[in-house]
N, C-alpha and C positions, 0 to 999 in steps of 0.2 A: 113059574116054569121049573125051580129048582127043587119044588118038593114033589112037581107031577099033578097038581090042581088042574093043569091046564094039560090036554093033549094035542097031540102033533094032529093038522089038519082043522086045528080048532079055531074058529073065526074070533080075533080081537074086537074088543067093542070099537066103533068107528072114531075119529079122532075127537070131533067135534061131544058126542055124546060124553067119551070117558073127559076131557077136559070142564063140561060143567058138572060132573060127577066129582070130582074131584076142585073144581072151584080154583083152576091154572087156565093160562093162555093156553088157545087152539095149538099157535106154535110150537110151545114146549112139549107137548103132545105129541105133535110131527116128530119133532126134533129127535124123543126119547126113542118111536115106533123107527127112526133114521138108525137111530146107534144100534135096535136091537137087530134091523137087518144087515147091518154093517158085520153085524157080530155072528151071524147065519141063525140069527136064534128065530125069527121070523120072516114072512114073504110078506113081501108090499106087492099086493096084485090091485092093477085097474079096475075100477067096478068091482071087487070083492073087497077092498080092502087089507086087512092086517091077516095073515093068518102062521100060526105055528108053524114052525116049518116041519115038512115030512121028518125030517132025517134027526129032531130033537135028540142028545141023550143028555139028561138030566145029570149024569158025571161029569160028563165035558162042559156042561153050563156050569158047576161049580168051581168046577178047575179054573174056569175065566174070570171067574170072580176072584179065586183065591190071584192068579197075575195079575189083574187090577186094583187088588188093596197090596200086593208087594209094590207093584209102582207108585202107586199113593204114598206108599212108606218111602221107597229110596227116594223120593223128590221131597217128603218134606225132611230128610236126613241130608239132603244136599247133594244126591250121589246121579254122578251125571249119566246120560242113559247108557253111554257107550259103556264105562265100569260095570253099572245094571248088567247090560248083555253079555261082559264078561264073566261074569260074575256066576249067569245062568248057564251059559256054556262050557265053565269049568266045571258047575255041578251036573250036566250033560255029560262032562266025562270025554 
C-alpha cells in the first residue's frame, strides 16, 4: 500500500487463500486484515471481502507507520504514553 502496488478499490486476496500463501494461521490473517481496517487502510465488506479503501493516500499510510515505530520506540525506552502524548503535543505547538 505504501509504495502504491496496490490501488484504492483493489480486492485483497481472501483470508483463507493469502494465509496458505504465506503458510500462517487463517486467524492471523483476520486479525492483520482487522488492524488494517481499524487503521482505514482497507474495507472489510460481506461477500466481497478485503478491499483498499477508496480514500487511500499512500502519505498518510507512511505517516502511520512512521507513529507506530515512534511508539514502538517510547515503549521500549520506558516512556509512558501520557509523556508520549505530551511530548507530541508540545511539538504540535
Amino acid at each position: 500500500m505504501a509504495d502504491g502496488s496496490v490501488r484504492p478499490g483493489e480486492k485483497l486476496p481472501a483470508a483463507r487463500e493469502l494465509a496458505a500463501s504465506l503458510a500462517v494461521n487463517v486467524h492471523t490473517v483476520l486479525r492483520g486484515y482487522q488492524q488494517l481496517r481499524d487503521e482505514g487502510l482497507i474495507e472489510l465488506r460481506r461477500g466481497r471481502g478485503a478491499v483498499v479503501a477508496a480514500s487511500l493516500d499512500p502519505e498518510r499510510f507512511r505517516l502511520s507507520e512512521r507513529v507506530s515505530e515512534l511508539v514502538e520506540q517510547a515503549r521500549s525506552l520506558g516512556v509512558p504514553d501520557d509523556e508520549l502524548i505530551a511530548l507530541v503535543r508540545t511539538a504540535l505547538g
